[in-house]
C-alpha positions as CSV (number, residue, x, y, z in Angstrom):
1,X,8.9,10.8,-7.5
2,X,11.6,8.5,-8.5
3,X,11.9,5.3,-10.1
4,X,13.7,2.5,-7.1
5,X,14.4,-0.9,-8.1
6,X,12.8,-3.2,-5.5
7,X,12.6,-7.2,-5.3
8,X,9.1,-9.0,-4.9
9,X,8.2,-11.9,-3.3
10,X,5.5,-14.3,-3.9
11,X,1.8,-13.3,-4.9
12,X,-0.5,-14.3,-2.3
13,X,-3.9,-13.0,-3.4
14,X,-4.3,-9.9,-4.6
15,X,-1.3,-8.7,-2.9
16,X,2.7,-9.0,-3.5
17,X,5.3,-8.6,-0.9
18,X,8.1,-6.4,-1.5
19,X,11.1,-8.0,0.0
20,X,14.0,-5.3,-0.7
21,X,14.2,-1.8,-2.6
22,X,11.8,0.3,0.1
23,X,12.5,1.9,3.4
24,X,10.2,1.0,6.6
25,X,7.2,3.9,5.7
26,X,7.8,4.7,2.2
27,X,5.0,5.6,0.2
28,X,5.0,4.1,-3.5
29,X,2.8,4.1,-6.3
30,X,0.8,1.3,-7.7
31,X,-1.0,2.2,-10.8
32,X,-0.4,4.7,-13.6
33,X,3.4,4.0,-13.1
34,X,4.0,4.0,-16.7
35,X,3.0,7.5,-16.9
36,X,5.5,9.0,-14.5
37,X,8.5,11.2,-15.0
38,X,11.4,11.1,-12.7
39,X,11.1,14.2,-10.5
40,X,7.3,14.6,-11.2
41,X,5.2,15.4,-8.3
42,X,2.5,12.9,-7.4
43,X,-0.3,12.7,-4.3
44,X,-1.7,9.9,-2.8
45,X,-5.3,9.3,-3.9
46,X,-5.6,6.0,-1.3
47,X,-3.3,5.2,1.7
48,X,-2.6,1.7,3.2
49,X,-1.2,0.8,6.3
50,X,2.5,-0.6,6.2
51,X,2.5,-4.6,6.2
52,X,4.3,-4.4,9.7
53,X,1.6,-2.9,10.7
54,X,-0.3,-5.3,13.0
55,X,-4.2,-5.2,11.5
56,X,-7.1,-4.8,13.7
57,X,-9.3,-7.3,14.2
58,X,-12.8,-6.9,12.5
59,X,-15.6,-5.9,14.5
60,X,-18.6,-7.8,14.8
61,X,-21.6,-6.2,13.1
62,X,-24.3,-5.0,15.6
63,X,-27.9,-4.3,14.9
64,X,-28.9,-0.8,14.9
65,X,-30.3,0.7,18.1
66,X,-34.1,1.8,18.2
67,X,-35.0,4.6,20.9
């Protein structure tokens, strides 16, 4: 782990964009940051697909089959 200065877009929701600072498939961290030391090792606990990602479209719910 190391600290990367980044710039942020706009907030939309409950999401931010990051605009510069990150490198197409870099992982970062979102919470707990102020308890990190540079060099520190860290794991992922949750994983997100990258913004460019395109997002699959929901599926519609379907009633359960009886048989």
């Amino acid at each position: 782990m190391k600290p990367v200065q980044v710039m942020l877009g706009e907030p939309v929701g409950n999401e931010i964009e990051v605009r510069q600072g990150l490198a197409p498939g870099q992982t970062i961290v979102t919470a707990g940051v102020h308890l990190l030391k540079p060099g520190q090792k860290v794991r992922p606990m949750q994983t997100v697909a990258p913004a460019s990602a395109p997002s699959p479209a929901p599926k519609a719910a379907s009633a359960p089959q009886q048989g």
